[in-house]
Each structure stands twice: as C-alpha cells, then as structure tokens.
N, C-alpha and C positions, 0 to 999 in steps of 0.2 A: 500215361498208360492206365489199363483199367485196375482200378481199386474198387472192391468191394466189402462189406462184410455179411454175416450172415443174418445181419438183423435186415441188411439191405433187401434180403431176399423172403420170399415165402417160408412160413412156418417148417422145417425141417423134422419137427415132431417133438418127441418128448427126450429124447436124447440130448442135444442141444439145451434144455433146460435141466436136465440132470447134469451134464456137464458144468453147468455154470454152478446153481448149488454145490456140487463138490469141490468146486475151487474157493466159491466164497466159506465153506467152511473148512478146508485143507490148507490152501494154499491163500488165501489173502490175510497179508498182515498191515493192520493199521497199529494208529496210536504212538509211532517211535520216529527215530529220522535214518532215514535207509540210507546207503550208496548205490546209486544202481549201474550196472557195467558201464552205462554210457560215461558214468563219472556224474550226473546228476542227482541232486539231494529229494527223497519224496518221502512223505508222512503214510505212503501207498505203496507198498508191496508182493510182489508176487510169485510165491516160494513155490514156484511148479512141482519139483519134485513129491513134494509130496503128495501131486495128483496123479503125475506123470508113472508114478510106484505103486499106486495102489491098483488091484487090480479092475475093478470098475472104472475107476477113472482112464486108467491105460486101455481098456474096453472103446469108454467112449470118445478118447480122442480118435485111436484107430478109425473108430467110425466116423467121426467129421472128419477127418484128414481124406481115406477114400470117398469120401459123401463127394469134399469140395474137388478131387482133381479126379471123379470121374467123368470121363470123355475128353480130357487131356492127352496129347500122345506123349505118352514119359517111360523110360524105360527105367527109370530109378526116383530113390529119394534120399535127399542125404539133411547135413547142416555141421554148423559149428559144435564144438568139444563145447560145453558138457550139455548145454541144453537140449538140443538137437538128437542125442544120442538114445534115449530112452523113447522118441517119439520114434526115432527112425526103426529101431528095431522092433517095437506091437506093430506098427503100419506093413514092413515087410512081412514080419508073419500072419497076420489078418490078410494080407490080397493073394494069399495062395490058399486054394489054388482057380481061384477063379482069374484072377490078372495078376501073376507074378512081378512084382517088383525088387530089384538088386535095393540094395541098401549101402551108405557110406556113410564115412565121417571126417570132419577137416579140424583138423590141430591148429591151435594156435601157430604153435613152433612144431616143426622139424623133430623127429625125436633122434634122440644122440645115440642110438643103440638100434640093431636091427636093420631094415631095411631105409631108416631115416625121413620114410614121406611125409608129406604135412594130410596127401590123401589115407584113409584105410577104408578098406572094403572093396565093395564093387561098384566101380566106375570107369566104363569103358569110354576111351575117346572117340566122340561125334556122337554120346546118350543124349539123350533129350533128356530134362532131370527137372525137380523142383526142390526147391531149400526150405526144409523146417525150420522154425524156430516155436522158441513155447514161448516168450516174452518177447516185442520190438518194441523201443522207448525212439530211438534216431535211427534204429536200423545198421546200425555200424558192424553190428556182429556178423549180421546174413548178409552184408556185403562185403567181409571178409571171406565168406563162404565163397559168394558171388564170383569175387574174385580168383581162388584158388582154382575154383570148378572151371573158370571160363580157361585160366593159362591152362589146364589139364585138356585141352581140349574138347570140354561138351560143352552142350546149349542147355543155360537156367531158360525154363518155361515159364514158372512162376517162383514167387516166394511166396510161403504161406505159413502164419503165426495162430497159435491158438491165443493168444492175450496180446492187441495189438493196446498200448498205454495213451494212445494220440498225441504223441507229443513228437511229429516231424516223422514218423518210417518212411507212409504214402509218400510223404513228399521227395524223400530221398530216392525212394524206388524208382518214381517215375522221373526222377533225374537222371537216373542207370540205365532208363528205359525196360524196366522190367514190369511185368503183372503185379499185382499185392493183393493179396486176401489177408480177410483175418477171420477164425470163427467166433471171435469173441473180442468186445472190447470195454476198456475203461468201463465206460459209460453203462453196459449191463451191470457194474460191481455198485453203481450209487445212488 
C-alpha cells in the first residue's frame, strides 16, 4: 500500500518545520534507555504529550493532520487510548466548521462499568475513518485500533502518525493492506 511521509512531499510551509522544532524541544528525550510500547529498548524517545498539550503544538498538528487527509473521503477520526486521544479531539474541533469531522476512541480493554465499549465517541457503522497515532515504532497499537474499528463495522482509509520511528510500521501496514503516512519521521530528529 502507499506509504508516504511529508518529507516525501513538497515543502508544506513553515508549519511543518515549527512542528518539528517543538517536538525536538518538548517532546524528544535522549541520553537514557526507554521502554517503548512495542516492548522495544531505545536511547530515542518521544513523549508526545507534551506537544500534543501545549497549545501551539495542538495548533500545528491539527494543521498537518487536516493538511495530510484533505481530499480523503472520511467521515471521522479516531485511535488508540491514550495517544490518539488529544490528537483526535484539536483535529475534530479545527475541521468545523468547514468539514466537520466525528471523532473516537478505542480502549485497550472494555471498560467494567457504564456502557462497557472498547469504542467511545462517534463512530457510525459503514464510516470511512482514519487512525491517529502520535508515535508508530511496529505499528502494533494502530492496528489494535485497525482492528476494533474494522469488527465495529467501518472502513480504516488510512492510518496516519505524527512521529513515524522507522522501525517496521510501513511494513506492517501495508501487510494489513492499509495506506500509512506519517508527518514526521525519525530521521528529521538527527
């Protein structure tokens, strides 16, 4: 499937290069020995949060998230608990009201109390959707997404990461047969 990233493409603007500065000084931590979800050890990490929070930052991903899935037909955007969640809800409120997007979220687990879904939000069966993520190392987590969203009945269009690490996503994606982007990768951090 197509994999691209945004270096792949024409200069996007100055956005894009503010974005990456505020990660490398927010969010990139070197110099220690990380765990990182996939279970993988790196001297290289990428504590999103604290771009995905601040309010610039939360600005300019909004902005490359609808930059890269305009002219997609998607009626939503969702991803995995916890990463996914802070990108999903600036993207929903940035595309209205010029192209309203529903927004979700997928749980690890089930929750033990309440209505018990692994979905929350808005996701209608038979949406055309795409899966955030703010970090892919193997891809494992957004096709945990992958997976919940497809049994819920919608169609993943793409998966799209702001920090894609290169260490196997693409590869996994296009094993799923899904699209992959990424706005950002490794490789701008060195």
């Amino acid at each position: 499937m197509e994999r691209t990233h945004v270096a792949d493409k024409p200069s996007n603007g100055s956005g894009r290069s503010r974005l990456c500065q505020l990660i490398a000084e927010r969010s990139l931590l070197t110099g220690g020995e990380f765990t990182l979800a996939s279970g993988r050890q790196s001297s290289l990490f990428f504590d999103m949060k604290r771009t995905m929070l601040d309010p610039e930052g939360a600005n300019l991903i909004a902005d490359a998230v609808l930059q890269r899935i305009d002219g997609l037909e998607i009626e939503a955007v969702g991803g995995l608990v916890m990463g996914a969640v802070p990108i999903v809800a600036v993207v929903c409120a940035k595309s209205f009201p010029d192209r309203p997007l529903q927004g979700f979220f997928v749980r690890k687990e089930a929750k033990d109390h309440g209505t018990a879904r692994r979905i929350d939000g808005n996701l209608a069966p038979g949406a055309r959707v795409v899966i955030l993520e703010d970090v892919t190392t193997t891809g494992g987590s957004a096709l945990l997404a992958v997976d919940e969203v497809r049994a819920a009945g919608a169609e993943v269009v793409a998966v799209l990461t702001i920090v894609d690490r290169l260490e196997g996503a693409s590869d996994a994606f296009a094993a799923a047969g899904l699209r992959f982007e990424a706005i950002l990768c490794r490789d701008d951090f060195l």
